[in-house]
N, C-alpha and C positions, 0 to 999 in steps of 0.2 A: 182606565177607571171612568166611569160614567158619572156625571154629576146633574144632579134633575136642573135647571134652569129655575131658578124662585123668582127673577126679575129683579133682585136688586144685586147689581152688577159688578158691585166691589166684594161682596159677598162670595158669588159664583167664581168671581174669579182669583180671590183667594184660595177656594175649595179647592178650585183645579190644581193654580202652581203649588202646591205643596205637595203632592204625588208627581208633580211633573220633573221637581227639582230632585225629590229622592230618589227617583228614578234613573235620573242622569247620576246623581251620584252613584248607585248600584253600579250602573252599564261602565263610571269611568272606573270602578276599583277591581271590577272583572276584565277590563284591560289592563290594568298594573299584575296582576294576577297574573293572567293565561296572555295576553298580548304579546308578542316579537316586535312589530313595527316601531323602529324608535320614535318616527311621526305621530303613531297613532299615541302611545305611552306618552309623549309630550303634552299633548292634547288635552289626556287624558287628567294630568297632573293639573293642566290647566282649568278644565271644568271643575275637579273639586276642590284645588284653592281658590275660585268663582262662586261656586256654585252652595260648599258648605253650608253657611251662615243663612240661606236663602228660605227655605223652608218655617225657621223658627222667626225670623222679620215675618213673615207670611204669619205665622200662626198671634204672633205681637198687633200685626196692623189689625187681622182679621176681630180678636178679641178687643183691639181698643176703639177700633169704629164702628166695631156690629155689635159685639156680646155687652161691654159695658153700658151704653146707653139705655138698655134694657135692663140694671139696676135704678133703683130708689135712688132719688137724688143725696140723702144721709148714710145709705150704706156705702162700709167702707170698700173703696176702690183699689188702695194699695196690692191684694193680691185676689186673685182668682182660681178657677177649680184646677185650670190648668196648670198651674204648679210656676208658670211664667209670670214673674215679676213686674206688675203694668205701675207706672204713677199717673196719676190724673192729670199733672201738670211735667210733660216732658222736660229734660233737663238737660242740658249740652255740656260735655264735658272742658272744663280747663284745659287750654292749651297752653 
Protein backbone atom coordinates (compact mmCIF):
# COMPACT_ATOMS: atom_id res chain seq x y z
CA UNK A 1 0.00 0.00 0.00
CA UNK A 2 1.43 3.31 -0.97
CA UNK A 3 0.95 6.16 1.40
CA UNK A 4 1.69 9.85 0.01
CA UNK A 5 4.39 11.25 2.59
CA UNK A 6 2.43 14.59 4.05
CA UNK A 7 5.51 15.34 6.35
CA UNK A 8 4.19 15.10 9.46
CA UNK A 9 5.76 11.90 10.54
CA UNK A 10 3.65 10.33 13.29
CA UNK A 11 0.92 10.69 11.00
CA UNK A 12 2.67 8.74 7.94
CA UNK A 13 3.69 6.50 10.07
CA UNK A 14 0.61 5.49 11.72
CA UNK A 15 -0.93 5.24 7.94
CA UNK A 16 1.66 2.70 7.21
CA UNK A 17 1.59 0.20 10.46
CA UNK A 18 -1.94 -0.37 10.27
CA UNK A 19 -1.93 -2.24 6.79
CA UNK A 20 1.40 -3.49 7.79
CA UNK A 21 0.18 -5.21 10.81
CA UNK A 22 -3.10 -6.46 9.15
CA UNK A 23 -1.15 -7.81 6.73
CA UNK A 24 1.06 -9.85 8.95
CA UNK A 25 -2.03 -10.92 10.64
CA UNK A 26 -3.71 -12.19 7.09
CA UNK A 27 -0.08 -13.94 5.96
CA UNK A 28 -0.03 -15.63 9.83
CA UNK A 29 -3.83 -17.13 9.63
CA UNK A 30 -3.03 -18.40 6.14
CA UNK A 31 -0.36 -20.46 7.71
CA UNK A 32 -2.53 -21.90 10.51
CA UNK A 33 -4.80 -22.50 7.66
CA UNK A 34 -2.67 -24.17 4.71
CA UNK A 35 0.89 -24.37 6.68
CA UNK A 36 2.58 -28.04 7.60
CA UNK A 37 5.69 -26.52 9.19
CA UNK A 38 5.38 -26.84 12.93
CA UNK A 39 8.06 -23.97 12.96
CA UNK A 40 6.43 -22.02 10.64
CA UNK A 41 2.51 -22.64 12.61
CA UNK A 42 4.47 -21.68 15.91
CA UNK A 43 5.53 -18.46 14.53
CA UNK A 44 2.61 -18.02 13.15
CA UNK A 45 0.64 -18.28 16.54
CA UNK A 46 3.16 -15.95 17.66
CA UNK A 47 2.73 -12.92 15.34
CA UNK A 48 -1.04 -12.94 15.96
CA UNK A 49 -1.00 -13.19 19.63
CA UNK A 50 1.72 -9.99 19.03
CA UNK A 51 0.56 -8.64 16.60
CA UNK A 52 -3.60 -8.46 17.03
CA UNK A 53 -4.19 -5.50 19.17
CA UNK A 54 -1.69 -3.47 16.96
CA UNK A 55 -3.56 -1.92 14.27
CA UNK A 56 -6.47 -0.56 16.58
CA UNK A 57 -3.50 1.21 19.16
CA UNK A 58 -2.45 2.60 15.78
CA UNK A 59 -5.86 3.75 14.65
CA UNK A 60 -6.23 5.06 18.94
CA UNK A 61 -2.66 6.95 18.82
CA UNK A 62 -3.29 8.12 15.16
CA UNK A 63 -6.95 9.81 16.17
CA UNK A 64 -5.59 11.13 19.58
CA UNK A 65 -2.43 12.93 18.41
CA UNK A 66 -3.58 14.01 14.70
CA UNK A 67 -7.50 13.85 14.28
CA UNK A 68 -8.41 15.36 17.80
CA UNK A 69 -6.46 18.38 18.15
CA UNK A 70 -8.14 19.50 15.05
CA UNK A 71 -11.37 19.80 17.08
CA UNK A 72 -12.70 23.07 18.90
CA UNK A 73 -11.30 23.27 22.06
CA UNK A 74 -15.56 22.86 23.71
CA UNK A 75 -16.42 20.14 21.44
CA UNK A 76 -16.88 17.00 23.07
CA UNK A 77 -13.93 14.57 22.76
CA UNK A 78 -15.18 11.66 24.55
CA UNK A 79 -16.10 9.70 21.18
CA UNK A 80 -15.24 10.19 17.44
CA UNK A 81 -16.45 9.19 13.92
CA UNK A 82 -14.41 6.28 14.29
CA UNK A 83 -16.61 4.47 16.51
CA UNK A 84 -13.19 4.11 18.79
CA UNK A 85 -13.62 5.13 22.26
CA UNK A 86 -10.80 8.32 22.93
CA UNK A 87 -10.83 10.22 26.59
CA UNK A 88 -9.15 13.39 26.53
CA UNK A 89 -7.49 12.67 29.83
CA UNK A 90 -6.03 8.86 29.52
CA UNK A 91 -6.54 6.72 32.42
CA UNK A 92 -4.48 3.76 33.83
CA UNK A 93 -5.99 0.95 35.03
CA UNK A 94 -6.21 -0.25 38.89
CA UNK A 95 -3.94 -2.86 39.72
Amino acid sequence: MAVKATGQFDSDFMKLMIPHHEAALEMAKAELSCGKDPAARRLAQEIIAATRQVPKACQFIFARTILLPLYPRNHDRSHHSFGIYVSATPRLRDT
